[in-house]
C-alpha positions, 0 to 999 in steps of 0.5 A: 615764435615772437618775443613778445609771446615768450615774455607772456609764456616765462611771465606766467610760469613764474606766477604759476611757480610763485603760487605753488611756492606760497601753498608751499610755505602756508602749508609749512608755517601752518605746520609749523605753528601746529608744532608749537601749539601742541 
């Protein structure tokens, strides 16, 4: 496999793994917030 093709692959698990890290931490805030509110 090229270096160039493992580059590609481990820079797109990292913006899949980012992206669930931000769902992740909307969904606490927003927890967070609802905690506050009530």
């Amino acid at each position: 496999m090229s270096p160039s093709v493992l580059i590609f692959r481990l820079t797109l698990l990292r913006l899949l793994v980012n992206r669930a890290v931000d769902r992740t931490a909307v969904v606490q805030l927003s927890a967070g917030s609802r905690d506050i509110l009530d």
